[in-house]
PQR file with spaces between the fields and no chain letter, atoms N, CA, C, O and H, PARSE charges and radii, in Angstrom:
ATOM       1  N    UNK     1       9.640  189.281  244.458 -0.4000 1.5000
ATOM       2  CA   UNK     1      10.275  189.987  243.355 -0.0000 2.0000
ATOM       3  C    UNK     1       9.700  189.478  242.044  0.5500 1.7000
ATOM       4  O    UNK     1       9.383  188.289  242.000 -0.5500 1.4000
ATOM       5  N    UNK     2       9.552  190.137  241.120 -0.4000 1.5000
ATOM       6  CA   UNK     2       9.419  189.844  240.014 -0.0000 2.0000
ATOM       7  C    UNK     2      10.169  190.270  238.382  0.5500 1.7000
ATOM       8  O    UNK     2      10.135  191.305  237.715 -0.5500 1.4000
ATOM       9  H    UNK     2       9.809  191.103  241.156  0.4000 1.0000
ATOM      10  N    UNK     3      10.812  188.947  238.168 -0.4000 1.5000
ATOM      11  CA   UNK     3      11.525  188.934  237.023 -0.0000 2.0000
ATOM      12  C    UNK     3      11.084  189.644  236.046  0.5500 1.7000
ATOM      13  O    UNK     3       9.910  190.016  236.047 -0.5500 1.4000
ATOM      14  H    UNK     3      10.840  188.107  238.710  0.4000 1.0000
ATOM      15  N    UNK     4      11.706  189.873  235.312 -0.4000 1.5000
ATOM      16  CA   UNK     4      11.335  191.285  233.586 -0.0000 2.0000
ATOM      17  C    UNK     4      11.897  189.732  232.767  0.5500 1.7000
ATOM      18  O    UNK     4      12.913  189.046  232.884 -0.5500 1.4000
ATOM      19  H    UNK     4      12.659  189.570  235.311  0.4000 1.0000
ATOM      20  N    UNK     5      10.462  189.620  231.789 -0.4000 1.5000
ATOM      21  CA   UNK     5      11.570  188.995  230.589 -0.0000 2.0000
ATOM      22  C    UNK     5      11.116  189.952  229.384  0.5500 1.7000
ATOM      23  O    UNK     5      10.011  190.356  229.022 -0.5500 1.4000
ATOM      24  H    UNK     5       9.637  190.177  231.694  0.4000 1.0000
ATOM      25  N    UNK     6      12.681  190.189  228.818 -0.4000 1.5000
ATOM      26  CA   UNK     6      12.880  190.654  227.727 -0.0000 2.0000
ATOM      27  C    UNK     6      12.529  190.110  226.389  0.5500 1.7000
ATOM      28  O    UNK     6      13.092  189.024  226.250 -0.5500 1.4000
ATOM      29  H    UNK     6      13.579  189.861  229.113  0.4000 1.0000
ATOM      30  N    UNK     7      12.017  190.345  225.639 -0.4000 1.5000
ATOM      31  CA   UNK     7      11.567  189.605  224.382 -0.0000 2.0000
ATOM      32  C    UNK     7      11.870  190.272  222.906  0.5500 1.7000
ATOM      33  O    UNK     7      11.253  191.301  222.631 -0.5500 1.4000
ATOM      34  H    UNK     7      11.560  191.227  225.752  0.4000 1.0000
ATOM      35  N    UNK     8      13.068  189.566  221.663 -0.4000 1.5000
ATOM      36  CA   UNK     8      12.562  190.670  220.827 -0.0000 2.0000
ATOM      37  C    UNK     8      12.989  189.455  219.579  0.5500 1.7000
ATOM      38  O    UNK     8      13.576  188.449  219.977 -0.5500 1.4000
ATOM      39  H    UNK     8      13.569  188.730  221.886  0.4000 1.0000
ATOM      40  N    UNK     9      12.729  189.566  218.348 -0.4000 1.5000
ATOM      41  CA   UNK     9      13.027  188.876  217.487 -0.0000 2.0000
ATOM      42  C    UNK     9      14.256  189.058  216.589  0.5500 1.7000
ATOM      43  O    UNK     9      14.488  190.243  216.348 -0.5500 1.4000
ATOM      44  H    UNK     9      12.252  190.384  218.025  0.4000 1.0000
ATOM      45  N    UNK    10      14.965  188.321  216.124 -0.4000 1.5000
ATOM      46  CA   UNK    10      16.053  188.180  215.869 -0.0000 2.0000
ATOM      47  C    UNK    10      15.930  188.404  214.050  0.5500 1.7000
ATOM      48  O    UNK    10      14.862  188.038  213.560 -0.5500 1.4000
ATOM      49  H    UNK    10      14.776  187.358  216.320  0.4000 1.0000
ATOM      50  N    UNK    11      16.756  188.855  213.308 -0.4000 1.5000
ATOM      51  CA   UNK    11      16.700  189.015  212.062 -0.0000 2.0000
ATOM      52  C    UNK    11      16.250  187.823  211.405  0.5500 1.7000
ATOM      53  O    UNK    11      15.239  187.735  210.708 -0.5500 1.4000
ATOM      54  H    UNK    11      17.623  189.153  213.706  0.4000 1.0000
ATOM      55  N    UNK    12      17.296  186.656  211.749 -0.4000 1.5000
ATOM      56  CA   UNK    12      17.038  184.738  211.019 -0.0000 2.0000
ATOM      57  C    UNK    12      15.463  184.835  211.617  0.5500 1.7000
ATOM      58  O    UNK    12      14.987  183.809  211.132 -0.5500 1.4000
ATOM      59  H    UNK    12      18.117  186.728  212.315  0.4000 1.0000
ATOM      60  N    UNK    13      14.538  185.374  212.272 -0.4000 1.5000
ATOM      61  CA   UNK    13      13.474  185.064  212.586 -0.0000 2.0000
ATOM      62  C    UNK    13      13.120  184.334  213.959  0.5500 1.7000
ATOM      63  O    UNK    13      11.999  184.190  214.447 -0.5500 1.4000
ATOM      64  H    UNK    13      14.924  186.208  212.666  0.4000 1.0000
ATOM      65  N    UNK    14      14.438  183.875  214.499 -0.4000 1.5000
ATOM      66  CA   UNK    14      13.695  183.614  215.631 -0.0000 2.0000
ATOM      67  C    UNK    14      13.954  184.487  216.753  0.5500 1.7000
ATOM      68  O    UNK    14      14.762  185.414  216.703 -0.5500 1.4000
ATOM      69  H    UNK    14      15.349  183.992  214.103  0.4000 1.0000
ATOM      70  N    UNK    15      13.187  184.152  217.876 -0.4000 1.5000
ATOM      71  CA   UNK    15      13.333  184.573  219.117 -0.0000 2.0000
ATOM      72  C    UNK    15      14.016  184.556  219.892  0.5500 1.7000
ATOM      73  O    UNK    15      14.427  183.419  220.121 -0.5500 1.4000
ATOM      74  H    UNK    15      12.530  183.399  217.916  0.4000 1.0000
ATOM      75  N    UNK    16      14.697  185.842  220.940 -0.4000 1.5000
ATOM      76  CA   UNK    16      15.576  185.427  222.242 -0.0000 2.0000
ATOM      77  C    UNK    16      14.693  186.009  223.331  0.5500 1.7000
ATOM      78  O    UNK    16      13.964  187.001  223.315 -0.5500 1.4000
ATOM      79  H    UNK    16      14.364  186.766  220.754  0.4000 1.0000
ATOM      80  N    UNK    17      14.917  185.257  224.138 -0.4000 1.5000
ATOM      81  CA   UNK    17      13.908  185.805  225.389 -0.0000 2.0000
ATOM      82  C    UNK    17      15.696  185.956  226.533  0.5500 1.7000
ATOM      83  O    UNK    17      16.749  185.319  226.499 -0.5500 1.4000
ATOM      84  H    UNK    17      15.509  184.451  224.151  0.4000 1.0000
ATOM      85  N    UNK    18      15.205  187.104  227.379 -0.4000 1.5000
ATOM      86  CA   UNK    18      15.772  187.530  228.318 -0.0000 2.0000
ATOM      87  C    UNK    18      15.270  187.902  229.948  0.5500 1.7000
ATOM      88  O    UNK    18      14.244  188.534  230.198 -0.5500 1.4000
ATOM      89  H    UNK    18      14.350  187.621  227.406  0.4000 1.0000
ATOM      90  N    UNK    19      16.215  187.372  230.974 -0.4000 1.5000
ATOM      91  CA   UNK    19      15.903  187.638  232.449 -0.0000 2.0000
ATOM      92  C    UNK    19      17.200  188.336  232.663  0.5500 1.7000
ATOM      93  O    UNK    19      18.313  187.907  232.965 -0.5500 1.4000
ATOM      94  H    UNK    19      17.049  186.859  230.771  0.4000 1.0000
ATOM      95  N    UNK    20      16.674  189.722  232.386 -0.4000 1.5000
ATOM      96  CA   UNK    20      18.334  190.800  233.037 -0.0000 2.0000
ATOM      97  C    UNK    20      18.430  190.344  233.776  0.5500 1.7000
ATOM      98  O    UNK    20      19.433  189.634  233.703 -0.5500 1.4000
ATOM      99  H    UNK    20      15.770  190.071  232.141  0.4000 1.0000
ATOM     100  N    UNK    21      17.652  190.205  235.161 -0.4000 1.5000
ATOM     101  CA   UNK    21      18.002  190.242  236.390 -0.0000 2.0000
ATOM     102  C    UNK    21      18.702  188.945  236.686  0.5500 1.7000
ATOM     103  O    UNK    21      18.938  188.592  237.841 -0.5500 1.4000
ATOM     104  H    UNK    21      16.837  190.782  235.221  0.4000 1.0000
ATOM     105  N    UNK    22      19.071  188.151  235.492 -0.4000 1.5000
ATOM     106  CA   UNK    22      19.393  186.817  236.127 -0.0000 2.0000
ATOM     107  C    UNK    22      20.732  186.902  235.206  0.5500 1.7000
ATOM     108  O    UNK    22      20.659  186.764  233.985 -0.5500 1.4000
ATOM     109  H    UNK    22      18.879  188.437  234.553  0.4000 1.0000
ATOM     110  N    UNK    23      21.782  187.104  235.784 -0.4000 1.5000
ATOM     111  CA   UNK    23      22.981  186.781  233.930 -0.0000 2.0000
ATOM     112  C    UNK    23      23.213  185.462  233.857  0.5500 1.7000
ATOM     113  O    UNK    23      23.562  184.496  234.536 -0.5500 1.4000
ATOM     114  H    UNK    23      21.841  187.216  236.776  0.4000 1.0000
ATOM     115  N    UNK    24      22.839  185.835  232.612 -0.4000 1.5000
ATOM     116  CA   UNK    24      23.035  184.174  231.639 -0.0000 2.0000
ATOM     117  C    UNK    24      21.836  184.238  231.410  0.5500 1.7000
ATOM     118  O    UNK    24      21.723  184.137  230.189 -0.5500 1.4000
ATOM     119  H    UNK    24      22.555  186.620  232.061  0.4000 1.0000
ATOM     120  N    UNK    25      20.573  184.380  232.003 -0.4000 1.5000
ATOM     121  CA   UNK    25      19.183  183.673  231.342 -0.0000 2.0000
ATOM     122  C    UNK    25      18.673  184.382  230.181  0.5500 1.7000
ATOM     123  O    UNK    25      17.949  185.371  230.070 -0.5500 1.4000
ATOM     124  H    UNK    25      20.664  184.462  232.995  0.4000 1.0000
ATOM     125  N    UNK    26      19.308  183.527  229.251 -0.4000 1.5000
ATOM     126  CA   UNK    26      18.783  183.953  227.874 -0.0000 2.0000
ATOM     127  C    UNK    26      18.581  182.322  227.196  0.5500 1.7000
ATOM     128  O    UNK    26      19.142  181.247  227.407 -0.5500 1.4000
ATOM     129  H    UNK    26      19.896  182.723  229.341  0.4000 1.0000
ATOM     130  N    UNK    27      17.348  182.828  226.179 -0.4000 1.5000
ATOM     131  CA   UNK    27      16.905  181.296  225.740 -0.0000 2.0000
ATOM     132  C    UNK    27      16.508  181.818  224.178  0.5500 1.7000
ATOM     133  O    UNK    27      15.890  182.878  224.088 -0.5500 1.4000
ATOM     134  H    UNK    27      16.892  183.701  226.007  0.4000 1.0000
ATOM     135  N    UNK    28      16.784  181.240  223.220 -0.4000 1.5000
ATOM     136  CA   UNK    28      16.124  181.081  222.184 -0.0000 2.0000
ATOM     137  C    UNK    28      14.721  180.338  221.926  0.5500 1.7000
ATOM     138  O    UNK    28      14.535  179.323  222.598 -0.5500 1.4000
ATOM     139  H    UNK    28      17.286  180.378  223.293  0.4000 1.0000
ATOM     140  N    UNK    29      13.880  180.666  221.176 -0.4000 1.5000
ATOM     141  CA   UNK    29      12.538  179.700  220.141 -0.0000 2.0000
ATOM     142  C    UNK    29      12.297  180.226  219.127  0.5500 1.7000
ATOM     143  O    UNK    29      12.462  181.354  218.662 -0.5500 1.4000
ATOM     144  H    UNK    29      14.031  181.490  220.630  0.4000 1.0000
ATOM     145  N    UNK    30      11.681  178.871  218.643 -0.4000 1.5000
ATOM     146  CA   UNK    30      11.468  179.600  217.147 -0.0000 2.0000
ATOM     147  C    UNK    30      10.237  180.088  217.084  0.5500 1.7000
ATOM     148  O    UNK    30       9.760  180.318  215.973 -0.5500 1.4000
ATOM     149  H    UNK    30      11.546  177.955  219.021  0.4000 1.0000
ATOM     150  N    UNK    31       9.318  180.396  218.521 -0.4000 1.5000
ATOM     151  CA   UNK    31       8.249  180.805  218.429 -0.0000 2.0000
ATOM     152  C    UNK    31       8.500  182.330  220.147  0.5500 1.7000
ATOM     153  O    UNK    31       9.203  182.163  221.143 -0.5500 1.4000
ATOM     154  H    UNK    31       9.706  180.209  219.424  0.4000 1.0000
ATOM     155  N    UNK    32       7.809  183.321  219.878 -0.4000 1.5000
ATOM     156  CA   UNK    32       7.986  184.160  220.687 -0.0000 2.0000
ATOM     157  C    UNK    32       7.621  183.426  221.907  0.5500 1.7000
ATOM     158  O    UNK    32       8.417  183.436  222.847 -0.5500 1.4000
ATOM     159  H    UNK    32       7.238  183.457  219.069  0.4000 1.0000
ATOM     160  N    UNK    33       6.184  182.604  222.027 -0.4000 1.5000
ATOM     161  CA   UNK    33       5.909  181.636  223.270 -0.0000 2.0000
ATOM     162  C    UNK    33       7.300  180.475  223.734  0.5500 1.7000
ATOM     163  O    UNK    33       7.915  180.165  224.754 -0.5500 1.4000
ATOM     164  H    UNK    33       5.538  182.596  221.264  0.4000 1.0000
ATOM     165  N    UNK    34       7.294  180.243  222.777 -0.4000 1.5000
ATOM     166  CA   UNK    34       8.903  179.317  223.421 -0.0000 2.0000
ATOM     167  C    UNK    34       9.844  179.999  223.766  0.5500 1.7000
ATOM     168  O    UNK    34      10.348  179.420  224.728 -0.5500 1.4000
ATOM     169  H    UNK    34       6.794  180.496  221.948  0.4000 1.0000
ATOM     170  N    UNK    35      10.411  180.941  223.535 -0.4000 1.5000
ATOM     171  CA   UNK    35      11.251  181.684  223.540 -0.0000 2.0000
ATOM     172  C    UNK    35      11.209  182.151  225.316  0.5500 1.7000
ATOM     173  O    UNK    35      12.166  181.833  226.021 -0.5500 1.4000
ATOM     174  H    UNK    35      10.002  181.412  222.753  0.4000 1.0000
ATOM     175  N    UNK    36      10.326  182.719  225.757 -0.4000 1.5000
ATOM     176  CA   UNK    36       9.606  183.284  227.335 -0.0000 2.0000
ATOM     177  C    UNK    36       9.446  181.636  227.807  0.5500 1.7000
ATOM     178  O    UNK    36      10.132  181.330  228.782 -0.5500 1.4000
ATOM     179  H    UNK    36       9.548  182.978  225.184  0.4000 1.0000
ATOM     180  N    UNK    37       8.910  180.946  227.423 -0.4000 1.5000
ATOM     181  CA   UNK    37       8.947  179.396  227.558 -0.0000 2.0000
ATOM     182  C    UNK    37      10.462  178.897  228.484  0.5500 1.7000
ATOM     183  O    UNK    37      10.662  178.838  229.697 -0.5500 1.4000
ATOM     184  H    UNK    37       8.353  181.194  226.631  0.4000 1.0000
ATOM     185  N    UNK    38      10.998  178.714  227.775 -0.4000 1.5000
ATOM     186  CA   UNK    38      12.372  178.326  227.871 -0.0000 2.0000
ATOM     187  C    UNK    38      13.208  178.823  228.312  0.5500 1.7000
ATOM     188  O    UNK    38      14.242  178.156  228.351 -0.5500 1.4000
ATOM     189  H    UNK    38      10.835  178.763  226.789  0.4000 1.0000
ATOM     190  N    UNK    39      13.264  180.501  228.990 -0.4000 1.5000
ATOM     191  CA   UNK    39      14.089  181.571  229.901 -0.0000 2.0000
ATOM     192  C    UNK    39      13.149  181.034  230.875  0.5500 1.7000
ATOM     193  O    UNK    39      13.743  180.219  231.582 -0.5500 1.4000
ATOM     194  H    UNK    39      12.424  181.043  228.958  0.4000 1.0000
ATOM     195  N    UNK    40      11.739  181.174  231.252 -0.4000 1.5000
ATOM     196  CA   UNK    40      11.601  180.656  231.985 -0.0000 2.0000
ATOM     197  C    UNK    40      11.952  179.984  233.175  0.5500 1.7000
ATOM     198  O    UNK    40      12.060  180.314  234.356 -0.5500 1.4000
ATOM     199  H    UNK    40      11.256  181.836  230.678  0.4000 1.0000
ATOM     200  N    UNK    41      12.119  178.813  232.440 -0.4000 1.5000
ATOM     201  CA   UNK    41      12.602  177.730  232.445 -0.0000 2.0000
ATOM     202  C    UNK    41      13.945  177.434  233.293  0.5500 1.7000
ATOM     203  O    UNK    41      14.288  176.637  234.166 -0.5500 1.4000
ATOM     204  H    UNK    41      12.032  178.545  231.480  0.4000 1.0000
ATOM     205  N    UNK    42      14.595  178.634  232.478 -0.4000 1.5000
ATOM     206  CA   UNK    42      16.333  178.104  232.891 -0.0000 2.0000
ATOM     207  C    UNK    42      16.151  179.159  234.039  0.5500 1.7000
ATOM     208  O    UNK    42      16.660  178.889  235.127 -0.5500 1.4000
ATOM     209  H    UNK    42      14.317  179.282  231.768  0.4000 1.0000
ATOM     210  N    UNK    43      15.472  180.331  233.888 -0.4000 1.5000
ATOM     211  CA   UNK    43      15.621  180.995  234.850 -0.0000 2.0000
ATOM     212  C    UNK    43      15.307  180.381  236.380  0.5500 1.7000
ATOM     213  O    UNK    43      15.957  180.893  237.291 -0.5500 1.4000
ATOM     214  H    UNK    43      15.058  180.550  233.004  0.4000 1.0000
ATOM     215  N    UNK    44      14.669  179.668  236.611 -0.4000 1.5000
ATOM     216  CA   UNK    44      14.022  178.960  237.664 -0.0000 2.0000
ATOM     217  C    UNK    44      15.110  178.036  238.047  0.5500 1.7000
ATOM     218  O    UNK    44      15.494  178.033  239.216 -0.5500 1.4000
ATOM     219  H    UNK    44      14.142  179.252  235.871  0.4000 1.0000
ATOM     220  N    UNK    45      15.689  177.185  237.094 -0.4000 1.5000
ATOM     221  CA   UNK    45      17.036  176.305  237.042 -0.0000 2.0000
ATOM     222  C    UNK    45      18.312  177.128  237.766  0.5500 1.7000
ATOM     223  O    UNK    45      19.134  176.637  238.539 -0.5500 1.4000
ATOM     224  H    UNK    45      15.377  177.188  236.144  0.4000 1.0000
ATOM     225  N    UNK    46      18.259  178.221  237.399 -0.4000 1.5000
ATOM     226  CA   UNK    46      19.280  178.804  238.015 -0.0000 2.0000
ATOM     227  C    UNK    46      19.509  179.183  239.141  0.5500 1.7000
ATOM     228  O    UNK    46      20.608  179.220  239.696 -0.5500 1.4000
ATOM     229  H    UNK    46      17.591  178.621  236.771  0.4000 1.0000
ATOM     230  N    UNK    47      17.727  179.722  239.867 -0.4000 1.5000
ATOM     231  CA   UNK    47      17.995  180.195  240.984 -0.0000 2.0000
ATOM     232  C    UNK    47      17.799  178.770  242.096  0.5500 1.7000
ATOM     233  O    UNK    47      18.098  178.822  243.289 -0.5500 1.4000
ATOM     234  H    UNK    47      16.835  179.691  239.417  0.4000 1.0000
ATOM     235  N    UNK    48      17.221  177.500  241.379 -0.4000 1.5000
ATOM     236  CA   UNK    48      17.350  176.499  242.080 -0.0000 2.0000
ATOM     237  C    UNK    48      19.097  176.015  242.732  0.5500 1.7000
ATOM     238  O    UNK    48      19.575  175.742  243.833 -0.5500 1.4000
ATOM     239  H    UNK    48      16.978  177.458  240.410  0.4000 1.0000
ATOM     240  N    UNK    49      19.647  176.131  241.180 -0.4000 1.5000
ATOM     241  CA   UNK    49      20.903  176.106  241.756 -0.0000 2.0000
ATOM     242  C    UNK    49      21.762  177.024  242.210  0.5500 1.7000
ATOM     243  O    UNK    49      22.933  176.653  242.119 -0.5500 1.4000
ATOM     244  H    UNK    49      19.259  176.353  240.286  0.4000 1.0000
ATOM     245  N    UNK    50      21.619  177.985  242.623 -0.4000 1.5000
ATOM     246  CA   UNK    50      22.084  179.093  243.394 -0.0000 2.0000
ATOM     247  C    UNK    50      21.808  178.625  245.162  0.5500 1.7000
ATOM     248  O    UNK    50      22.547  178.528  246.142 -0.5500 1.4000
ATOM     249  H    UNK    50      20.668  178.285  242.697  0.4000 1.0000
ATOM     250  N    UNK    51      20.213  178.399  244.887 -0.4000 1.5000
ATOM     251  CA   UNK    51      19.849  177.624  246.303 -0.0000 2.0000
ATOM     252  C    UNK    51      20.666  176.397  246.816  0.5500 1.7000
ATOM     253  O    UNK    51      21.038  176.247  247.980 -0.5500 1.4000
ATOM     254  H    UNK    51      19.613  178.477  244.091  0.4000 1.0000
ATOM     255  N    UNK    52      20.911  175.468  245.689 -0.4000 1.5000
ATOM     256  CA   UNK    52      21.247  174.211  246.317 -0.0000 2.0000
ATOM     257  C    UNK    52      22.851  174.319  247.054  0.5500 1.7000
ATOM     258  O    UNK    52      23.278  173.536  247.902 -0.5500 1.4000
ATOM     259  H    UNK    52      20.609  175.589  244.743  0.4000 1.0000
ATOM     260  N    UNK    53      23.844  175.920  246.278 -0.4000 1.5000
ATOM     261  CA   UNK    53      24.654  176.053  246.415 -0.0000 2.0000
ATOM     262  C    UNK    53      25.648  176.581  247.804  0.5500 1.7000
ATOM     263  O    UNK    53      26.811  176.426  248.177 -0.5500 1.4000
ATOM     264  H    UNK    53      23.497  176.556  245.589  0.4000 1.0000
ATOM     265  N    UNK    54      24.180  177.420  248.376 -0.4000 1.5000
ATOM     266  CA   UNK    54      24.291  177.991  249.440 -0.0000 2.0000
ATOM     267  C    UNK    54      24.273  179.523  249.176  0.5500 1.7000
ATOM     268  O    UNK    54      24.690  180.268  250.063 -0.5500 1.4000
ATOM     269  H    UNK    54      23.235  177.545  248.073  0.4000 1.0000
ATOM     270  N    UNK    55      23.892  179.943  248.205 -0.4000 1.5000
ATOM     271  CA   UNK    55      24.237  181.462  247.586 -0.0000 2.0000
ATOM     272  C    UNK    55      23.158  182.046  248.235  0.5500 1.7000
ATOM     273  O    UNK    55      22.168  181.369  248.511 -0.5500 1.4000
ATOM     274  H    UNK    55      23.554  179.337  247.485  0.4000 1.0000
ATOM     275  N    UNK    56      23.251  183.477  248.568 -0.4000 1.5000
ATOM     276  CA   UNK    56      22.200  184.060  248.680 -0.0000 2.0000
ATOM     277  C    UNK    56      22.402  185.740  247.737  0.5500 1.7000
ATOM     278  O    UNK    56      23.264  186.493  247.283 -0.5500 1.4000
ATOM     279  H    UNK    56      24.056  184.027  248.343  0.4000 1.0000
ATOM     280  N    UNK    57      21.428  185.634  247.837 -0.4000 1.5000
ATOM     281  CA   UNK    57      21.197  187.171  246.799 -0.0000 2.0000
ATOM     282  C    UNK    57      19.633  187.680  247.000  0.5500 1.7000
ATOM     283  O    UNK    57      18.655  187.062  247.421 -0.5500 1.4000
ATOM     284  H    UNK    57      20.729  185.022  248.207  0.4000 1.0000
ATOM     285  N    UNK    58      19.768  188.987  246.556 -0.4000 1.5000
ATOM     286  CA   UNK    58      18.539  189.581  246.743 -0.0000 2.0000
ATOM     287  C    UNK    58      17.430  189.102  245.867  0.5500 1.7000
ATOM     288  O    UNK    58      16.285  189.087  246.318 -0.5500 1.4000
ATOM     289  H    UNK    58      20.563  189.489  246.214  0.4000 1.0000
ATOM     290  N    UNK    59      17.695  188.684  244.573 -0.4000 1.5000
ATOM     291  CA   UNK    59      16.704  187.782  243.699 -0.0000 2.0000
ATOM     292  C    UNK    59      16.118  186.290  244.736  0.5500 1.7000
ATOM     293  O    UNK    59      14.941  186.020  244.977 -0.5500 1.4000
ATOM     294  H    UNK    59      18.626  188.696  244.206  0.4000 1.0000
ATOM     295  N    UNK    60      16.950  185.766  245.049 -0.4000 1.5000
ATOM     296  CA   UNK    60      16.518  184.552  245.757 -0.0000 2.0000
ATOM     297  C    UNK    60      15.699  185.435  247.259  0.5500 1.7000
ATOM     298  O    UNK    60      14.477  185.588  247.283 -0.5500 1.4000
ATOM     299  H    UNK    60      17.906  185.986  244.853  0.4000 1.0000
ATOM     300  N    UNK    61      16.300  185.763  248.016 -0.4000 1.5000
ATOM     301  CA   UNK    61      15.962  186.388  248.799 -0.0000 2.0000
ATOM     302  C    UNK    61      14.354  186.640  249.165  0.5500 1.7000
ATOM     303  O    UNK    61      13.655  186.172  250.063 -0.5500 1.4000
ATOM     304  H    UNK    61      17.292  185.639  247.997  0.4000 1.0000
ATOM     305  N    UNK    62      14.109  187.440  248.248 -0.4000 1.5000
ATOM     306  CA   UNK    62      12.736  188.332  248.337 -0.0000 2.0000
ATOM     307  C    UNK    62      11.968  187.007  247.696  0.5500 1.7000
ATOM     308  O    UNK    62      10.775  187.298  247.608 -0.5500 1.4000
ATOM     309  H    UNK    62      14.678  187.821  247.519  0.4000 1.0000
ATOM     310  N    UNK    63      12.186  185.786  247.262 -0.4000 1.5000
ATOM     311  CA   UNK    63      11.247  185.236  246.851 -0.0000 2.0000
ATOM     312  C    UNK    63      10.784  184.087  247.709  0.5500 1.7000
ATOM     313  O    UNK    63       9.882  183.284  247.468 -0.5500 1.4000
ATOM     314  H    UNK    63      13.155  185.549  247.333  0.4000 1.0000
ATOM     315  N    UNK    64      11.517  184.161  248.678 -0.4000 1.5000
ATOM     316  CA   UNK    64      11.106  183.293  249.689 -0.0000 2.0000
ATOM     317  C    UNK    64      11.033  184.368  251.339  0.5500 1.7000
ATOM     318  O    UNK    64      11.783  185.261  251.734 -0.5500 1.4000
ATOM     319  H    UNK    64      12.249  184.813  248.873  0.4000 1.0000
ATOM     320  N    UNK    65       9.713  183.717  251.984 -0.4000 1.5000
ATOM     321  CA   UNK    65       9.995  184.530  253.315 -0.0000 2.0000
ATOM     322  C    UNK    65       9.799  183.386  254.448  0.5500 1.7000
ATOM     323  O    UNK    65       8.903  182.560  254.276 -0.5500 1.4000
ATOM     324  H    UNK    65       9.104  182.992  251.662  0.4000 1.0000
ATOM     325  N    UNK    66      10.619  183.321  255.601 -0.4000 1.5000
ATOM     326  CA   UNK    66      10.649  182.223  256.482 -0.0000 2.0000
ATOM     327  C    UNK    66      10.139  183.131  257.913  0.5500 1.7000
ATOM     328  O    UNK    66      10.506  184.172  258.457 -0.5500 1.4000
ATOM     329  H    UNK    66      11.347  183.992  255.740  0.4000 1.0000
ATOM     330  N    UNK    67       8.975  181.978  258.187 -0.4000 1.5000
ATOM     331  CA   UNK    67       9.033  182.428  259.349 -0.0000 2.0000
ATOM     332  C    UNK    67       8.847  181.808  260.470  0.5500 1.7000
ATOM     333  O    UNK    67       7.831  181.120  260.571 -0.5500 1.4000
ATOM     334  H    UNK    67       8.677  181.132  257.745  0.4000 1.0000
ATOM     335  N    UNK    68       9.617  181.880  261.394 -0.4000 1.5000
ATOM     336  CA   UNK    68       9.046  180.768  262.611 -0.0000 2.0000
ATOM     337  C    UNK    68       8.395  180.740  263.470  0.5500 1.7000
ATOM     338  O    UNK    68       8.192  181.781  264.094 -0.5500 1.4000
ATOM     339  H    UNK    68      10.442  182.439  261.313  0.4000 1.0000
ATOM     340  N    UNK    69       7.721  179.373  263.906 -0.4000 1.5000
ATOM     341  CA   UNK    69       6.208  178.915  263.895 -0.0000 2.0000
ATOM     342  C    UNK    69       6.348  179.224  265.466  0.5500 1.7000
ATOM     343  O    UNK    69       5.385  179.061  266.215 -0.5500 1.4000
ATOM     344  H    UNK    69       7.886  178.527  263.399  0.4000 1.0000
């Protein structure tokens, strides 16, 4: 699967970067690169802890495939 990040600039000038597909992953920078930087970031954080949690979902899902040997 592949994440959409949203990107747009904010009036004060800085940046919010966005992962619809993830709620909550939104990140501020004060540079458009940090901004995608730092959703990134959390976005990956999140679905780590979704994993560690026992969750499953179609985002986690499709990004891993198991198969036995």
């Amino acid at each position: 699967m592949t994440f959409t990040v949203e990107i747009e600039q904010e009036t004060d000038g800085r940046w919010i970067a966005e992962i619809p597909q993830i709620p909550g992953a939104m990140a501020y920078g004060s540079s458009r690169q940090e901004a995608v930087v730092r959703v990134e970031a959390l976005g990956l954080r999140v679905l780590a802890e979704r994993i560690e949690q026992g969750e499953s979902s179609p985002e986690i899902d499709q990004v891993f495939a198991v198969a036995t040997a």
